[in-house]
Backbone bond lengths (Angstrom), bond angles and torsions (degrees), N, CA, C in turn:
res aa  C-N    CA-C-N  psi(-1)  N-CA   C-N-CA  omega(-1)  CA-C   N-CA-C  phi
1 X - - - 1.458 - - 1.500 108.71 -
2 X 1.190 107.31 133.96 1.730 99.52 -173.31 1.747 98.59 -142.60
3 X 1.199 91.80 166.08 1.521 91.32 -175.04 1.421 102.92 -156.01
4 X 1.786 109.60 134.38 1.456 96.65 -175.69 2.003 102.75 -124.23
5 X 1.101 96.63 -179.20 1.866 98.81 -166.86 1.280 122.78 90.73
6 X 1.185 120.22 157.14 1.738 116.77 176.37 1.774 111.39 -59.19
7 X 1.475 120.52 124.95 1.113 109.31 172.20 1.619 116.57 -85.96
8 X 1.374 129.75 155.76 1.276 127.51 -152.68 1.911 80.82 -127.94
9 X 1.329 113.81 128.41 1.647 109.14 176.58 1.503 88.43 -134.36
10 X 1.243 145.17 50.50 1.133 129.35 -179.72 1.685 105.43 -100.65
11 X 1.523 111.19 153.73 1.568 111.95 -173.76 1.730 105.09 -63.46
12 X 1.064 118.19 -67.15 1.476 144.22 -163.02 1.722 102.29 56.48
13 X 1.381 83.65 57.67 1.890 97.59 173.16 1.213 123.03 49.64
14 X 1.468 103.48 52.45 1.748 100.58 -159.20 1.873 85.04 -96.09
15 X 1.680 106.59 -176.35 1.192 112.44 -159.07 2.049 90.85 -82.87
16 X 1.517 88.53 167.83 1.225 120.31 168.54 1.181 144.92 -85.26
17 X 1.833 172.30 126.31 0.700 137.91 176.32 1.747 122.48 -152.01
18 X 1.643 130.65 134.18 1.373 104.56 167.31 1.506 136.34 -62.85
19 X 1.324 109.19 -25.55 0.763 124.89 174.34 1.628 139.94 -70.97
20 X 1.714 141.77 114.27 1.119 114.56 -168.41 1.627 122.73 -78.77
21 X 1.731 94.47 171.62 1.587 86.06 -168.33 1.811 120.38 -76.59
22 X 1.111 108.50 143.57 1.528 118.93 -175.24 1.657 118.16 -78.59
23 X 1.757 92.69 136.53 1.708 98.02 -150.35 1.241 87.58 -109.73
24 X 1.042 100.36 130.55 2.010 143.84 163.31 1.832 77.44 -40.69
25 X 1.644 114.15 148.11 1.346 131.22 -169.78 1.666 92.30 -73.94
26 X 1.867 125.51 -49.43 1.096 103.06 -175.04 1.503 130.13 -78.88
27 X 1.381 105.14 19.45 1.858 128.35 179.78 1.331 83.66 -76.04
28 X 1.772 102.98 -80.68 1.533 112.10 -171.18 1.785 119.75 -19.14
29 X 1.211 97.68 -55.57 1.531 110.65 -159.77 1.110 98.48 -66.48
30 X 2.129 124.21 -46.94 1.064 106.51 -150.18 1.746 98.49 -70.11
31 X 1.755 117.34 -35.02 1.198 86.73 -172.08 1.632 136.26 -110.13
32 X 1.833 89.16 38.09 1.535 106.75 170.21 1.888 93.56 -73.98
33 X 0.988 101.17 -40.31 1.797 114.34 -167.21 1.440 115.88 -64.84
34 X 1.529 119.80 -39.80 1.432 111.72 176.59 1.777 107.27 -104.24
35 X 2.033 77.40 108.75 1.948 99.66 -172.93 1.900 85.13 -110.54
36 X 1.515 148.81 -21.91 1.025 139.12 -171.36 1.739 108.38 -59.42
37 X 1.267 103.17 106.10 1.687 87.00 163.78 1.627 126.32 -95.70
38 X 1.567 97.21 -163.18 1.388 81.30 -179.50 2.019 124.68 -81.74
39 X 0.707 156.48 -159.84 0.836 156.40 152.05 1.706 122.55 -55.70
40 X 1.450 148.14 114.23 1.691 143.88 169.34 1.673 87.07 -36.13
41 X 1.308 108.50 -72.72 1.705 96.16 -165.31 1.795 130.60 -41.17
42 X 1.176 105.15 -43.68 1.454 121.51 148.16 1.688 131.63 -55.39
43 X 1.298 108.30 -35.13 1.546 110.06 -175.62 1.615 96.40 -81.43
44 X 1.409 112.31 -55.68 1.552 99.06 163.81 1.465 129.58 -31.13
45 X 1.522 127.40 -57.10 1.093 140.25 -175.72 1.198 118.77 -47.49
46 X 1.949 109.89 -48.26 1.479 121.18 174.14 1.597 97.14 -58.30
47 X 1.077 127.04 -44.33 1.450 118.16 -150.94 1.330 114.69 -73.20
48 X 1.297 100.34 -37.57 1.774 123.29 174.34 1.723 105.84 -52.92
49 X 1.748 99.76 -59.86 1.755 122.95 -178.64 1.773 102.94 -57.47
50 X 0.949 109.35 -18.51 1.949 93.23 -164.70 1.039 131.28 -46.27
51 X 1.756 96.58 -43.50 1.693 106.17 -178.62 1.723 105.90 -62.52
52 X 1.133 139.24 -48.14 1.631 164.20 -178.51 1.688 82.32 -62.13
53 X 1.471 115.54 -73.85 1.959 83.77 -170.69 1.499 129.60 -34.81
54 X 1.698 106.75 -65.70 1.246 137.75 -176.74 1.887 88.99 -47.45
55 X 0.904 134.12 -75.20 1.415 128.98 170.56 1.492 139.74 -21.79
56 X 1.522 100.89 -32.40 1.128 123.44 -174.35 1.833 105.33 -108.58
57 X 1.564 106.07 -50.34 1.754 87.76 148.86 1.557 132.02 -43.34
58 X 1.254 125.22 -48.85 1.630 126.90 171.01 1.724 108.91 -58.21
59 X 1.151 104.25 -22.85 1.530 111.89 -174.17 1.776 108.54 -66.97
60 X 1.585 103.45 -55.54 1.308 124.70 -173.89 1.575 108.91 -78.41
61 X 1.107 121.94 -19.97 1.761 113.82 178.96 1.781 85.35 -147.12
62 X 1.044 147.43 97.89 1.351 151.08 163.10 1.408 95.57 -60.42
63 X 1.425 125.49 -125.31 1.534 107.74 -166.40 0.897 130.07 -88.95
64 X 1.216 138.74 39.54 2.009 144.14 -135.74 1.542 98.81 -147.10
65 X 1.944 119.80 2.41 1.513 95.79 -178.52 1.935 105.82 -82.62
66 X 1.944 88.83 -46.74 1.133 100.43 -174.05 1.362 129.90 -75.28
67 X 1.498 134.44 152.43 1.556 117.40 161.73 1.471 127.81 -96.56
68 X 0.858 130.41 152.21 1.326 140.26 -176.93 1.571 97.37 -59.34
69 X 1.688 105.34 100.47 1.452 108.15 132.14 1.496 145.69 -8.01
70 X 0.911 124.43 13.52 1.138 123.59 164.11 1.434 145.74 -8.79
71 X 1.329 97.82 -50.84 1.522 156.93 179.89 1.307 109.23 -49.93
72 X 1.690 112.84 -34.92 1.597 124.13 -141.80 1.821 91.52 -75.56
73 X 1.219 117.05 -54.96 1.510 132.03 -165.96 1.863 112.58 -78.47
74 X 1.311 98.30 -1.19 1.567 94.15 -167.44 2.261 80.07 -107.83
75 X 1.524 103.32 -38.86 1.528 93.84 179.53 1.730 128.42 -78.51
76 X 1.534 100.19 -28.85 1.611 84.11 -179.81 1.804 117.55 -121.33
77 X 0.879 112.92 155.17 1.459 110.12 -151.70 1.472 117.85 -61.81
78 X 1.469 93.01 -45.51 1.614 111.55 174.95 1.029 130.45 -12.96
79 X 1.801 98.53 -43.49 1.801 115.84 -140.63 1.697 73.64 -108.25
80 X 1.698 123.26 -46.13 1.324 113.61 -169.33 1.354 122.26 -48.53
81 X 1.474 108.97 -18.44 1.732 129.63 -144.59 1.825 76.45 -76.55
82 X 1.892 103.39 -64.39 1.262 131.79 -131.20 2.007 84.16 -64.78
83 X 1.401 106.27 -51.96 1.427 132.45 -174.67 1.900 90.11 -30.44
84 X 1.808 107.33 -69.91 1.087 114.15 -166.67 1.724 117.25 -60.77
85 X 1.006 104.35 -40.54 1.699 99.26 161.70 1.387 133.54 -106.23
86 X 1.225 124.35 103.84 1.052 125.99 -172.83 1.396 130.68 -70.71
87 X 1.673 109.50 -20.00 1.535 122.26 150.02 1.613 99.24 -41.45
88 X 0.904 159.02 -93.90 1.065 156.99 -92.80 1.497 101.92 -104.42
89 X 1.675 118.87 135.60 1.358 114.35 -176.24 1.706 112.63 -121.71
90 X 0.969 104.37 131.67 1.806 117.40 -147.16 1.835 88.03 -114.03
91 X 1.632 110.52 116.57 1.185 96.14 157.93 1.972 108.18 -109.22
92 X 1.704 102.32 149.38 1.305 89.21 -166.86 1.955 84.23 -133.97
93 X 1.601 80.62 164.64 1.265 84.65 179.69 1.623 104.34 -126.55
94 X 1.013 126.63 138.01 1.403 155.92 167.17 1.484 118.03 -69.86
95 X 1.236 136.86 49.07 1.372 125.31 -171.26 1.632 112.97 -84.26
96 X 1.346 104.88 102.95 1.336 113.77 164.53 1.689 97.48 119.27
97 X 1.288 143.90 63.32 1.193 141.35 -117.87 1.311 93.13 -108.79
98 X 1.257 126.02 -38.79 1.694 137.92 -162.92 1.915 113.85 67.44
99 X 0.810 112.30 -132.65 1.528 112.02 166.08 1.780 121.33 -91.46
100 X 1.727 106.06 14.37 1.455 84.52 179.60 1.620 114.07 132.77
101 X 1.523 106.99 -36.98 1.256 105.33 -155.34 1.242 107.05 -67.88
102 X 1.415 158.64 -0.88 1.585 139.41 161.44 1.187 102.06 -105.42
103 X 1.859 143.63 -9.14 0.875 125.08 -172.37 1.590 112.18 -91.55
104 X 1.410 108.52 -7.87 1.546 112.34 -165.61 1.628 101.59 -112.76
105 X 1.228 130.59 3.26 1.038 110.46 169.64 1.579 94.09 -115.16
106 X 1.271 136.63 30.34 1.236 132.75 149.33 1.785 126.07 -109.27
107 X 1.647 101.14 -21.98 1.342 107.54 149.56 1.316 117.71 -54.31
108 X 1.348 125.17 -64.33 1.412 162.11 -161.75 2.184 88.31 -45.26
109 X 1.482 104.60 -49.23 1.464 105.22 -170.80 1.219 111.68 -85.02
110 X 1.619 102.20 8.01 1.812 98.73 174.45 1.468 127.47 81.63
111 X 1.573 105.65 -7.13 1.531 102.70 173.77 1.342 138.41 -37.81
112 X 1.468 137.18 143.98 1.352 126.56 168.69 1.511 103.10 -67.19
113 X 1.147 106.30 111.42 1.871 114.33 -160.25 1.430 106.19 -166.37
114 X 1.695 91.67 104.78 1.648 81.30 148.14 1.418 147.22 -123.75
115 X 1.024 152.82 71.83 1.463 162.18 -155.36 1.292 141.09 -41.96
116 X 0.962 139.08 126.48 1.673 159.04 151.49 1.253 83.16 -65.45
117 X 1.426 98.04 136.04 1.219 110.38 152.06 1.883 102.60 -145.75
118 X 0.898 113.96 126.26 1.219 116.03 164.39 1.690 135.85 -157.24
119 X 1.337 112.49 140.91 1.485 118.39 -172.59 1.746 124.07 -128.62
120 X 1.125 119.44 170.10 1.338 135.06 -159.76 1.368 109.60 -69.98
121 X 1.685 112.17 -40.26 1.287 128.90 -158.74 2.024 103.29 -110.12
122 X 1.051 116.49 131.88 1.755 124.33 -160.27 1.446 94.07 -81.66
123 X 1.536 118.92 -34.53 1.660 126.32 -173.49 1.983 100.08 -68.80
124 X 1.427 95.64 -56.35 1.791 94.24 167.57 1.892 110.38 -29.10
125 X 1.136 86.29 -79.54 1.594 98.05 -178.25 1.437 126.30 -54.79
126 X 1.229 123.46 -4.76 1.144 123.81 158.92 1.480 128.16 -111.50
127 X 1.529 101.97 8.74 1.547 111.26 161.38 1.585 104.86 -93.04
128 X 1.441 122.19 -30.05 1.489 117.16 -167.64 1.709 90.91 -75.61
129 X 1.636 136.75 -17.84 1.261 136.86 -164.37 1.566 110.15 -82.86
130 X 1.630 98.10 -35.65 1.357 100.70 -177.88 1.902 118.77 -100.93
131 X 1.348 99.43 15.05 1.414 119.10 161.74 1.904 126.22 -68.67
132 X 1.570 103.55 97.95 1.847 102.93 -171.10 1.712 101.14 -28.02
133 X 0.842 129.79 -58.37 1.441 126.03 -179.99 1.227 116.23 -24.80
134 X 0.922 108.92 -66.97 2.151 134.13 -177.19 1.351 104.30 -19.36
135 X 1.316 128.85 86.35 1.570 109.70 162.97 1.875 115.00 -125.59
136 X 1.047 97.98 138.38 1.690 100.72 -167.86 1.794 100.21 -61.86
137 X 1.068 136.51 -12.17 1.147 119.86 -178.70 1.906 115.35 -88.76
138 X 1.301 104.78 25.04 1.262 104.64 -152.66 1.700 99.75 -168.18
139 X 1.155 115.52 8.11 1.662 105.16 -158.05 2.008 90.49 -176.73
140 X 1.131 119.05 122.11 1.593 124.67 162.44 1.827 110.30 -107.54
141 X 1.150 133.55 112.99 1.091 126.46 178.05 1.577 112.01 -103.07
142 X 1.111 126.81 130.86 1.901 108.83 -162.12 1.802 95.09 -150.21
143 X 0.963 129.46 136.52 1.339 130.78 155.35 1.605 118.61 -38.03
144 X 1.297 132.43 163.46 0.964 104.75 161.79 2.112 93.08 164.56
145 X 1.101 100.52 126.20 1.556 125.86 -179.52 1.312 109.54 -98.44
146 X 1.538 118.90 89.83 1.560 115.25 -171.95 1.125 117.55 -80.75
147 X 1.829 128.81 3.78 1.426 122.52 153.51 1.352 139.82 -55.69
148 X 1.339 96.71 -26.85 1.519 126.20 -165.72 1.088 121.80 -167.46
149 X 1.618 141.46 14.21 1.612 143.88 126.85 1.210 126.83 -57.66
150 X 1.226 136.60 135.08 1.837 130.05 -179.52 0.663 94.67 -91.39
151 X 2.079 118.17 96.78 1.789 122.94 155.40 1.905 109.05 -25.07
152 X 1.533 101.36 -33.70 1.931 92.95 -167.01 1.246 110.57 -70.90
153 X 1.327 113.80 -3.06 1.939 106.25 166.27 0.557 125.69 -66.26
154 X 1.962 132.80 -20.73 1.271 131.19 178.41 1.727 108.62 -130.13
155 X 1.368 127.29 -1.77 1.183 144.40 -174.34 1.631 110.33 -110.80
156 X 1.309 142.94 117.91 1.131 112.60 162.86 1.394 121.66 -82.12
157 X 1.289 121.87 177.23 1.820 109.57 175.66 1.587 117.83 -95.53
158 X 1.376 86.23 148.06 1.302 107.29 -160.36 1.625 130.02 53.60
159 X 1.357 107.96 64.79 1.432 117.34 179.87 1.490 108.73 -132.50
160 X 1.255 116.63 -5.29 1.558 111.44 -159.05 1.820 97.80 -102.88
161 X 1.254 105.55 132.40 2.063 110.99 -174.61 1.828 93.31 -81.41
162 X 1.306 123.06 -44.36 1.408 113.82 -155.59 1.516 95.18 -156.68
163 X 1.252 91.01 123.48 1.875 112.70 -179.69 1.865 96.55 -106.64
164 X 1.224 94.77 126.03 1.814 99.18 172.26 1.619 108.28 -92.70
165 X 1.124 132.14 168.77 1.865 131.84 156.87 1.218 99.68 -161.41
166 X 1.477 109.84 77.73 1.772 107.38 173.33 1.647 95.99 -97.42
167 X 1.251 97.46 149.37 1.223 130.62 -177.82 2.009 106.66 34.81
168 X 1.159 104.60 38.75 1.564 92.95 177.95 1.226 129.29 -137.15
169 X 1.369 107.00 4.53 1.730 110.39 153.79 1.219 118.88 -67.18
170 X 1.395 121.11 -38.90 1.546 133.09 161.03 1.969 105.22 -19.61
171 X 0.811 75.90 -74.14 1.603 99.41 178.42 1.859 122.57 -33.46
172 X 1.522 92.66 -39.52 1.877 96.57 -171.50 1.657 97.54 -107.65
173 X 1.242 96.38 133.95 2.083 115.24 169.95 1.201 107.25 -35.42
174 X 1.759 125.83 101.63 1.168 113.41 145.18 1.304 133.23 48.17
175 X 1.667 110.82 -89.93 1.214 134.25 -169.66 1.105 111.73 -82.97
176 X 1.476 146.72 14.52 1.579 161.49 -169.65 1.441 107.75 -142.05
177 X 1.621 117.23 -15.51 1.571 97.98 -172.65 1.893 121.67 -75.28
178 X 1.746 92.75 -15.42 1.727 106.27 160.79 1.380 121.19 -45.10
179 X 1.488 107.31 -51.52 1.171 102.43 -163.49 1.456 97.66 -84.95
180 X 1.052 136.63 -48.02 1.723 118.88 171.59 1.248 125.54 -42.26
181 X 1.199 117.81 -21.67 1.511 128.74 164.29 1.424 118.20 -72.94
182 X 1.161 110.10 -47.35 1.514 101.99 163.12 1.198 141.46 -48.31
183 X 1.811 106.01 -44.97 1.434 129.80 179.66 1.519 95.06 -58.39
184 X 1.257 115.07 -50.67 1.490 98.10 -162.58 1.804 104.59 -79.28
185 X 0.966 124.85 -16.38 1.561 130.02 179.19 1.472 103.01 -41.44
186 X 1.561 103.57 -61.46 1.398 135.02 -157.02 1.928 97.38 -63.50
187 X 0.826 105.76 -21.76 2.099 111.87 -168.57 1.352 90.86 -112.65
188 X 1.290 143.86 -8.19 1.261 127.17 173.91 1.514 118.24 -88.24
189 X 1.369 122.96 138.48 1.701 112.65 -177.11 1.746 104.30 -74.31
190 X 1.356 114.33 151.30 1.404 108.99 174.74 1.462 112.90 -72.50
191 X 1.751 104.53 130.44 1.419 114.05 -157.30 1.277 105.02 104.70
192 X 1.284 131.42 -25.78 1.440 118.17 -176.97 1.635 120.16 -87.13
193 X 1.412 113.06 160.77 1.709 116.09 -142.87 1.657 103.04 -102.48
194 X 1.427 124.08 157.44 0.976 111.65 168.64 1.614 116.62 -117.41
195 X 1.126 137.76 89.82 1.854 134.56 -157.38 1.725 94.16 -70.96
196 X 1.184 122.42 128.57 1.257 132.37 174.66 1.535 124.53 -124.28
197 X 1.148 132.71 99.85 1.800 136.06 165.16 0.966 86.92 -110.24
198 X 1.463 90.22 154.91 1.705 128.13 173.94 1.722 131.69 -177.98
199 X 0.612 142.04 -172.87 1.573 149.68 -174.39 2.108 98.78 -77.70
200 X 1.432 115.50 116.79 1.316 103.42 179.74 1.860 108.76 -115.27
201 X 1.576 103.17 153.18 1.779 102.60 -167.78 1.622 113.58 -32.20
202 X 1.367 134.46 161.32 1.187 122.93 -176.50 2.130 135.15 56.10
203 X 1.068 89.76 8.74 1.688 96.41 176.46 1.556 103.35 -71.71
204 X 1.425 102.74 156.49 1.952 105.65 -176.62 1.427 99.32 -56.08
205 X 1.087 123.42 -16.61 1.543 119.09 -149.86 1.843 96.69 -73.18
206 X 1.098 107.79 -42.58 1.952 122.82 -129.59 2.260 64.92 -114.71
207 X 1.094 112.70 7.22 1.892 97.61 -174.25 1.840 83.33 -123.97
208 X 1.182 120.33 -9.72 1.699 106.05 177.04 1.291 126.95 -107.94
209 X 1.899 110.27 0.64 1.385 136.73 156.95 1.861 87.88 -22.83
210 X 1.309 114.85 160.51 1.544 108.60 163.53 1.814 84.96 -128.62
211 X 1.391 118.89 -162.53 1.497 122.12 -174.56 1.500 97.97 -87.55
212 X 1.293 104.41 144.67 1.565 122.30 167.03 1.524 111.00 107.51
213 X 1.288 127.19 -12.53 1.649 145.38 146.37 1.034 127.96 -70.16
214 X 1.656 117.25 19.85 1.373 105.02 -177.71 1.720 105.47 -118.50
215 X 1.013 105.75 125.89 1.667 133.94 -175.99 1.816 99.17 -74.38
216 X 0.608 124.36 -71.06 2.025 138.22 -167.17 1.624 103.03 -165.11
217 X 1.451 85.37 -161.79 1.609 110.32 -174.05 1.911 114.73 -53.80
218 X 1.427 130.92 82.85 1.269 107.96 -169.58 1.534 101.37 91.86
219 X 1.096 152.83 -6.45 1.307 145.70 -153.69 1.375 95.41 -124.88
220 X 1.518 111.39 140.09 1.377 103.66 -169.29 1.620 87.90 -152.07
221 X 1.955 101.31 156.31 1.602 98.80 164.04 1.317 102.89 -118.37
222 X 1.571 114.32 148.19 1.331 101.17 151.25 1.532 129.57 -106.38
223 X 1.220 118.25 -168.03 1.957 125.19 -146.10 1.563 65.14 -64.67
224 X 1.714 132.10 -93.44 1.799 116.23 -138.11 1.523 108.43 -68.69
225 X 1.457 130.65 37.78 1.126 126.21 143.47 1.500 126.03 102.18
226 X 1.449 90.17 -9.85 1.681 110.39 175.81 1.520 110.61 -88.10
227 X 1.596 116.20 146.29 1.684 127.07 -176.52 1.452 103.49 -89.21
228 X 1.354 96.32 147.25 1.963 114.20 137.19 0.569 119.65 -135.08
229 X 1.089 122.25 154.82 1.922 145.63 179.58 1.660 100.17 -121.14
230 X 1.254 92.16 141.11 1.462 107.34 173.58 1.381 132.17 -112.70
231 X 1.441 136.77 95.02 1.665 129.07 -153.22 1.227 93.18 -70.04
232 X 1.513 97.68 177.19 1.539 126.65 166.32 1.894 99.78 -148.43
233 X 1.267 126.30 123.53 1.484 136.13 -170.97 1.483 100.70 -23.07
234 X 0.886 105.92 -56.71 2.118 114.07 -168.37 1.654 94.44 -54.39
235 X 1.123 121.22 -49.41 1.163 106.84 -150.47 1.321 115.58 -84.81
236 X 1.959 109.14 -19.22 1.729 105.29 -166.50 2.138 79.66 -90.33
237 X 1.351 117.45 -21.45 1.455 96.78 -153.75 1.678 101.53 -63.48
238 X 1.756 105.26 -15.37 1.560 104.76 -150.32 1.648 94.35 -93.73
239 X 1.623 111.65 -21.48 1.409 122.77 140.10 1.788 113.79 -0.36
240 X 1.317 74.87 -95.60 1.933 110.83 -167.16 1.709 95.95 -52.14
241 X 1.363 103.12 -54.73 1.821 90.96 -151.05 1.251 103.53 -80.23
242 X 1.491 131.54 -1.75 1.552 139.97 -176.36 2.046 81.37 -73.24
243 X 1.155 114.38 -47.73 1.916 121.58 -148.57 1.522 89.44 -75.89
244 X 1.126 122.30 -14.79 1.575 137.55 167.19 2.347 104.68 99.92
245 X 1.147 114.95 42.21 1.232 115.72 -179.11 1.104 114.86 -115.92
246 X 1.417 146.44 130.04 1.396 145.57 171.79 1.649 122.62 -71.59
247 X 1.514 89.47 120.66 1.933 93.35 176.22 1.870 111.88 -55.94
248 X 1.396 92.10 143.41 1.704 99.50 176.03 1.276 114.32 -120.19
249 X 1.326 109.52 -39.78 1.509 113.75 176.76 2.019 95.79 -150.33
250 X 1.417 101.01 157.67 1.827 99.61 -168.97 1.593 87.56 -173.46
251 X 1.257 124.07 105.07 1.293 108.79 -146.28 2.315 81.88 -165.58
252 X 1.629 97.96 131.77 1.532 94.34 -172.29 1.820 96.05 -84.86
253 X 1.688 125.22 138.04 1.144 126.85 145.18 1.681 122.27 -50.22
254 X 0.864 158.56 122.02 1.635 156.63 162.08 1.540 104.29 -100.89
255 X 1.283 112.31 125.84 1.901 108.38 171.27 1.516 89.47 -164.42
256 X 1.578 107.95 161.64 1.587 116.80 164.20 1.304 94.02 -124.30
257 X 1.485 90.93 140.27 1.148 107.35 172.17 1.768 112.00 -118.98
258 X 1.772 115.61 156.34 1.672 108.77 -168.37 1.778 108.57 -106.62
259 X 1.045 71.00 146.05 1.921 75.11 -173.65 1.548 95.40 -113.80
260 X 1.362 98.68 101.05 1.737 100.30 -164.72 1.517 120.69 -97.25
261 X 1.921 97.52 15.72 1.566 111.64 166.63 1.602 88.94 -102.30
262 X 0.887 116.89 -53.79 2.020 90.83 -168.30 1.377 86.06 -79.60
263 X 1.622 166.82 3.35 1.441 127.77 -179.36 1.402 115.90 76.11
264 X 1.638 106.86 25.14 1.652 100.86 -175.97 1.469 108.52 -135.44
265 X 1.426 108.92 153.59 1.672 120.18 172.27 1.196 112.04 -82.16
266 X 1.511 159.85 147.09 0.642 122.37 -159.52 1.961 86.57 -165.29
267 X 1.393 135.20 127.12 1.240 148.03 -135.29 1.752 94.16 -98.54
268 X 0.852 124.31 101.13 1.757 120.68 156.75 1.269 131.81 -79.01
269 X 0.931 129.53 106.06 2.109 125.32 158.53 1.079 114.74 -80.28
270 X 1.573 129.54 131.24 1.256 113.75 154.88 1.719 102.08 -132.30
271 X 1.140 109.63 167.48 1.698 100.50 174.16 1.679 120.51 -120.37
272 X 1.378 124.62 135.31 0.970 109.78 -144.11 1.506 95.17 -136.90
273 X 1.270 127.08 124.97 1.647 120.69 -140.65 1.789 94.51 -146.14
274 X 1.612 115.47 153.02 1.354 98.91 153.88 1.859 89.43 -134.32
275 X 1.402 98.58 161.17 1.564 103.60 -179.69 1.642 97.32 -131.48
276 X 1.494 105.59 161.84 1.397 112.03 179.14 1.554 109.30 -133.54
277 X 1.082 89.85 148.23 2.022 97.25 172.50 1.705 109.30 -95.76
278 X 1.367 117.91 118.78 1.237 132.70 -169.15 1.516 100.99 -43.29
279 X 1.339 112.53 133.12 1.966 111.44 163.22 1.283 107.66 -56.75
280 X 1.598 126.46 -41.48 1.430 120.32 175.47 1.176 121.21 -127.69
């Protein structure tokens, strides 16, 4: 599945819901029907390849897939709080940063802010470096593999007010998204928030997989080699509170969006969560 142009994921206050969205009978079927997965020899390969996909995506669209976040400070409160007082100095961390797009249009607004930013892929991180924005007094950009890198090499613990993860748990196997949850537990001060978007069960995306892309439960590859995973509330909340953080809000996005080269409406989920690390 590939997709080309800037993708636009912004809410624009669309509705909310606990509930997931309800599948048309030939949804159901299609994905009672695709049980073929991919191959162990292959799922290995992706897993081995990830860092090199994600690399090679930044390679093929450098900063032109994604759009600038915008969105980030008008949707979650945190940032509105931080926005509204400018006394106040907010360090946040960025885990999984891509080329930039939420960290630079919150530099860009001048916040008392200072940022982590860090991602999987070294090409990511050296487009957010060579971004006019980019200034080290205000911005850390660092490589960094949160399956198995010690965020505390470049983070100390418990200093960080607000950890973001839009759209990038999607991204890591299943069986690794614990431990990225942890890492960031461990760098967050107690009391501090975790803002979460991502891909939610049933989105068009995870329903246009065709057969032979399917990784596991919700787990999907696409054609250049990169994963998604698709939540469902139960599963990211049991996520979080296993990493030891309390749910605050976990709540499904619903919107259609038009795909005005094929002529179609087309149903989105995403899930949009904040978690907290206990004061005690």
């Amino acid at each position: 599945m590939s997709v080309t142009g800037k993708i636009d994921v912004s809410p624009h206050h669309q509705p909310t819901d606990l509930s997931e969205r309800t599948l048309t009978p030939e949804e159901t079927e299609k994905l009672r029907s695709d049980r073929v997965l991919v191959s162990d020899f292959k799922q290995q390969k992706l897993e081995t390849d990830a860092q090199k996909n994600w690399d090679l995506f930044y390679k093929r669209n450098t900063t032109n897939f994604f759009k600038d976040r915008h969105w980030t400070t008008r949707e979650f409160d945190e940032l509105k709080n931080c926005r509204e007082s400018q006394g106040q100095k907010l360090v946040l961390l960025e885990a999984g940063c891509g080329v930039g797009n939420c960290i630079f249009p919150l530099l860009e607004e001048d916040l008392s802010i200072f940022i982590y930013a860090c991602d999987f892929s070294p090409r990511a991180v050296e487009f957010v470096k060579q971004n006019a924005l980019y200034c080290t007094e205000r911005c850390l950009a660092f490589q960094c593999d949160l399956t198995k890198d010690d965020l505390q090499a470049t983070i100390q613990v418990e200093t960080v007010d607000v950890a973001t993860l839009i759209f990038v748990l999607s991204a890591i196997h299943p069986e690794k998204m614990q431990k990225a949850l942890e890492q960031i537990f461990k760098v967050l001060r107690p009391g501090g928030i975790v803002l979460f978007r991502d891909y939610g069960l049933h989105d068009h995306a995870m329903l246009r997989f065709k057969s032979g892309n399917k990784l596991g439960e919700n787990f999907y590859v696409r054609q250049d080699g990169t994963r998604s995973f698709f939540f469902s509330r139960e599963y990211l909340a049991g996520l979080f509170q296993q990493a030891g953080f309390e749910t605050l809000v976990n709540e499904y996005v619903l919107r259609e969006t038009v795909n005005k080269k094929e002529g179609l409406c087309v149903p989105r989920v995403f899930l949009q969560s904040k978690f907290c690390k206990p004061v005690s």
